[in-house]
C-alpha positions in Angstrom: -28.5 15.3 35.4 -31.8 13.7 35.3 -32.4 10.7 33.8 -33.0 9.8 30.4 -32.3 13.3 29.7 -29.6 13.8 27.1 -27.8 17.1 26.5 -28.0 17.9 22.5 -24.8 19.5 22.2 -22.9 15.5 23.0 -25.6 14.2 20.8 -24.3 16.3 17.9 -20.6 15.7 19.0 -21.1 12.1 18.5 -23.0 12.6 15.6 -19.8 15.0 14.2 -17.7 12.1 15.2 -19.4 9.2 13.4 -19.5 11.1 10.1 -16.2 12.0 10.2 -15.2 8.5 10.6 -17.4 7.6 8.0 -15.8 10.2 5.9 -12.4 8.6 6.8 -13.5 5.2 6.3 -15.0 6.1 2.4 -11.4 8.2 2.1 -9.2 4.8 3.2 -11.5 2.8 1.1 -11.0 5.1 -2.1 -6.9 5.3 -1.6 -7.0 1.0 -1.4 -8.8 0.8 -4.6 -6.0 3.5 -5.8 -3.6 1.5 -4.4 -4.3 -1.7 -6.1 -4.7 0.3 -9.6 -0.7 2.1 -8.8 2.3 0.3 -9.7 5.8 0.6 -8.8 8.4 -1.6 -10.6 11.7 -2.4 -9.2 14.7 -3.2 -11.0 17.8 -6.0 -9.9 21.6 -6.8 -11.4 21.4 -3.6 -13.6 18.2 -4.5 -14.9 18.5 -8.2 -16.1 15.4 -9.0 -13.6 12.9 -6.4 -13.6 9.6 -6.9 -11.1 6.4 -5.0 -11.3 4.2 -4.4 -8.3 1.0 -3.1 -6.9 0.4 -0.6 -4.3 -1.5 -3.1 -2.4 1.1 -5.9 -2.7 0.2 -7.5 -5.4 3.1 -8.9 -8.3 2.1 -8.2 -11.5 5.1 -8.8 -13.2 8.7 -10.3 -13.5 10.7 -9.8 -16.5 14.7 -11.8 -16.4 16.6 -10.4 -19.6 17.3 -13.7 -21.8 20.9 -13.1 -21.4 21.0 -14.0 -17.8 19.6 -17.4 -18.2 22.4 -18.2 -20.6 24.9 -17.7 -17.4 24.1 -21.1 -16.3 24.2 -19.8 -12.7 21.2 -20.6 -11.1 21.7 -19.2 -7.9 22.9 -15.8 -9.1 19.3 -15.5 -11.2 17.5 -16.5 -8.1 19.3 -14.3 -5.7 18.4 -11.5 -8.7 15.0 -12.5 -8.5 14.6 -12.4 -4.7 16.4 -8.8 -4.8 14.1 -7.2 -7.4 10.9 -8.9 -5.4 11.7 -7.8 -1.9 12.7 -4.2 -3.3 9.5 -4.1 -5.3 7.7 -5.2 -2.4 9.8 -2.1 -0.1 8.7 -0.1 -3.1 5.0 -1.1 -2.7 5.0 -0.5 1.0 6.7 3.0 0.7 3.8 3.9 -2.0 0.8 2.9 0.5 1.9 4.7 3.4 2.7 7.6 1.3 -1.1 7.2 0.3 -2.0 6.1 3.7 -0.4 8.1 6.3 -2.2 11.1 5.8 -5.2 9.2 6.4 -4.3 7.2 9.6 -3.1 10.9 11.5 -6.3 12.2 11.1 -8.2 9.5 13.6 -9.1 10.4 16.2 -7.5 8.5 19.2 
């Protein structure tokens, strides 16, 4: 091929590439901000510690029902507290690659 010349049919494939990813990038960037708007909320000890989440990972809320403080068993309301935050957090996770994953298998690597 002779130089400097540049064949318009890979100009235009490039050019089909970058706009898709462009596309992709605005479509990732729209499902965060959804993400970060969606909430899941996760509930521990049959609902005595309740814990509200973000898609993006973010804790909005934790609720403990009054009665379990009167238990006087500190370590059973933290171990409550760590269960309904680590399952809210699962929770979270599960949401963003359900809002994700269609996204990330359309690159294309």
């Amino acid at each position: 091929m002779a130089k400097g010349f540049k064949n318009p049919k890979l100009m235009g494939g490039k050019n089909d590439m970058m706009s898709q990813l462009q596309k992709m990038q605005e479509q990732i960037q729209l499902a965060q901000d959804q993400l970060a708007e969606e909430t899941v909320t996760y509930t521990a000890g049959g609902g005595v510690v309740k814990v509200v989440m973000t898609g993006d990972q973010r804790c909005k809320s934790i609720e403990i029902d009054p009665e379990l403080l009167k238990e006087d068993d500190i370590a059973l309301v933290q171990d409550m507290i760590l269960a309904a935050v680590n399952g809210a957090l699962d929770a979270s996770r599960d949401l963003a690659s359900e809002r994700m994953g269609p996204l990330a298998g359309g690159l294309p690597f």
